[in-house]
N, C-alpha and C positions, 0 to 999 in steps of 0.2 A: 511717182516713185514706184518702183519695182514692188511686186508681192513675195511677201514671204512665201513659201513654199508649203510650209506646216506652223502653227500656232504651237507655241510652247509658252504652260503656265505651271508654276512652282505653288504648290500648299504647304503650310507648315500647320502639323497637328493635322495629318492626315490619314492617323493609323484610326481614329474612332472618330463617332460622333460625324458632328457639322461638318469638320474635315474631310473627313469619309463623304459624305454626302456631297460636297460642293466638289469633290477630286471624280467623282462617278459622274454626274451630271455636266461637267466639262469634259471629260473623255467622249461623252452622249454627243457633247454638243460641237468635237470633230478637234479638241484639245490635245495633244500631249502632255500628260503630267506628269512631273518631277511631286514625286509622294517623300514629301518628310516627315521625319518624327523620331521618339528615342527610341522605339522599338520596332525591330526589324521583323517580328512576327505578324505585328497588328496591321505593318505597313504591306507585308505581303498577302495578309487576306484579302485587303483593299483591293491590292491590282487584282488578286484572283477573280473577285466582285465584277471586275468592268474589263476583262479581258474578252465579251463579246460586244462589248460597244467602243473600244480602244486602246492606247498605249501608254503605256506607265510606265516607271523609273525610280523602285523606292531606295530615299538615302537616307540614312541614318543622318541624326543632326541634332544638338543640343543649343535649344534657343536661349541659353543662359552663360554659352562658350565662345567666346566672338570667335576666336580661331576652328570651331566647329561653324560655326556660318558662315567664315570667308569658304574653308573646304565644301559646300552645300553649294555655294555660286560658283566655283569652278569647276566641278562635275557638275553644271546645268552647262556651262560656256563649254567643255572638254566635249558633253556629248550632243550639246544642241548645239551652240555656236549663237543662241539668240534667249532673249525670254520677252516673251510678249505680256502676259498676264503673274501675279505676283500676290495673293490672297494671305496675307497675314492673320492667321488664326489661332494659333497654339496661343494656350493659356493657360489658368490655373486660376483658384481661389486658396484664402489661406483659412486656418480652423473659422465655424461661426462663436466667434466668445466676444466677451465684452472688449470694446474697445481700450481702455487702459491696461490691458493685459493683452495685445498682441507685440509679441518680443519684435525689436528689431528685426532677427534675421526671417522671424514670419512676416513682414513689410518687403525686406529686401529679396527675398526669392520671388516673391508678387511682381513687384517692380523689372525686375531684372529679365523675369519669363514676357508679362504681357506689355513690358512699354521696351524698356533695352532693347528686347528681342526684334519684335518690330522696325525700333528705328534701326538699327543696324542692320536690317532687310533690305528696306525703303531705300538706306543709301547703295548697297549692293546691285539694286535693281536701279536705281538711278544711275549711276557708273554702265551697266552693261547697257540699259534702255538708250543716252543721250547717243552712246557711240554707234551703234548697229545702224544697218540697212535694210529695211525700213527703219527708220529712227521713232524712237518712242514706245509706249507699253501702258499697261493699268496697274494699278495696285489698288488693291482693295484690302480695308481693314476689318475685320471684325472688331465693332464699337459693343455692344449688348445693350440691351434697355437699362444696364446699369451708367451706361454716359448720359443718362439724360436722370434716374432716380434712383437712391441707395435702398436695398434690404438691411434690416437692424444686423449688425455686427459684419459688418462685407465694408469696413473704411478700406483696407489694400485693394481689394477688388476692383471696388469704384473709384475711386481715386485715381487708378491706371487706366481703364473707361474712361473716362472723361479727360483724362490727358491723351486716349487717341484720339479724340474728336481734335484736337488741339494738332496734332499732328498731321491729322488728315485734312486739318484746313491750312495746315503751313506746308507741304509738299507736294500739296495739289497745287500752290499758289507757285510754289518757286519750277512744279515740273512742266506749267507751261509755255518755257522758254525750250524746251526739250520734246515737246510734242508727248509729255506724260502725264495722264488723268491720275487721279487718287481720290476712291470714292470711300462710301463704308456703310458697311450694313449691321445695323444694332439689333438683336436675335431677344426675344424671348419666350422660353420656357419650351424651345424644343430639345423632343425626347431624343436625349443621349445619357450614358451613364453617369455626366454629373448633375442631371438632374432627373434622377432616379430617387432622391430624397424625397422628391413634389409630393410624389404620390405611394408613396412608402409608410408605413405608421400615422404619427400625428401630423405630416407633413412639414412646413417651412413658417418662420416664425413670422408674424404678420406686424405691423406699425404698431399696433396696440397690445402686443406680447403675448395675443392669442397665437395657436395652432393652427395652420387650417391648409389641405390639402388643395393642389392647383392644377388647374387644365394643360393641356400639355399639347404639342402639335407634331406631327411626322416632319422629323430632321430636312425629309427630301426636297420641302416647301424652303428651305435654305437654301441647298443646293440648287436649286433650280433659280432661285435669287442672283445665286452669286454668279451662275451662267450667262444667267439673261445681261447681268454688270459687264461681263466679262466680253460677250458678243458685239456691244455696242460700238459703233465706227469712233476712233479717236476725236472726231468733233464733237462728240454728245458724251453727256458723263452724268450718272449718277451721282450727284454729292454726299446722300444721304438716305438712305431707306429703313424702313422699319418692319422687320416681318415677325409677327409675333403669335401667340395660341388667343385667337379672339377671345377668349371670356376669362383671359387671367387678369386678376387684380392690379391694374395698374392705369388704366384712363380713369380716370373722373376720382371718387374717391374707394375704387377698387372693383 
């Protein structure tokens, strides 16, 4: 098969944080990126960030809009004509309170941001991926350490978590008849502003409904993850990685 010419890969939730980080380190790593997000200021510091190591494209985009994400995939087709890579990230958490007290519509904007959102990515990048020349592409999901165990009061959180692992083993399964990988990488407790709580005051609530402040690790240990997923030849695929802040409470019993 012919080579593409340039590598083009789309972030969503790329104005801060992981986003930020995995959109810099794929520019590094010789990417075009299509920088999405709701805000067009966070998304332009980004490109300013890695406009000495590459090229960027921020689009504004609401991952709770389908018809904002059909428009997201055809300004990638209008100005690339391809999408190689495809990093599903944008998220959200909803209040920490007791679980019989989270409303409805704080379940449904969870829902709708980290699982909706996604999958109606996943098929956008499947439609443009099976058709192209080179045929095929990656998609990668942001899973968190919450797809594998919950924090006290984070049921919308997790629950969406653990239904991308769910995802990312059904679209991996069905993309390779299409020559497309779907891997994911589960994060935790890198420092980005939403978890700026860790290590703020009394910190984040523990199993045992103590307080207690938590380790934390540089974002760019992400990005560099999500590079290295992204570089890999179509025959090889990460199914699943964990990159996480070594001494945070979560292997063994904490």
């Amino acid at each position: 098969m012919a080579e593409a010419k340039e590598k083009i890969a789309l972030v969503t939730g790329a104005g801060t944080g992981v986003g930020r980080a995995a959109s810099l380190a794929l520019m590094k790593a010789g990417f075009a990126v299509v920088l999405a997000g709701r805000r067009m200021d966070k998304l332009e510091e980004t490109q300013k960030l890695g406009e000495s190591v590459g090229k960027s494209l921020p689009v504004t985009a609401d991952m709770t809009d389908p018809g904002s994400i059909a428009a997201l995939f055809a300004k990638v087709m209008d100005v690339h004509g391809r999408l190689d890579v495809l990093f599903n990230n944008a998220g959200m958490g909803a209040p920490a309170i007791p679980f019989e007290d989270l409303s409805l519509a704080q379940w449904q904007a969870v829902v709708n941001t980290n699982l909706t959102g996604p999958f109606l990515c996943t098929q956008h990048a499947f439609r443009i991926m099976k058709d192209q020349t080179p045929r095929g592409g990656r998609i990668i999901n942001n899973g968190s350490i919450s797809a594998h165990a919950p924090r006290p009061f984070s049921a919308a959180y997790t629950s969406t978590k653990h239904a991308i692992t769910g995802l990312t083993k059904a679209s991996n399964l069905d993309g390779r008849a299409y020559d497309i990988a779907v891997g994911q990488v589960d994060i935790g407790n890198a420092a980005t502003p939403m978890t700026d709580r860790m290590v703020n005051g009394p910190g984040v609530m523990q199993p045992d409904g103590t307080m207690k402040q938590e380790p934390r690790m540089d974002a760019t240990a992400v990005g560099d993850a999500v590079a290295y997923m992204a570089g890999l030849p179509l025959d090889a695929n990460v199914l699943f990685m964990t990159v996480m802040a070594s001494k945070m409470p979560f292997v063994g019993r904490g």
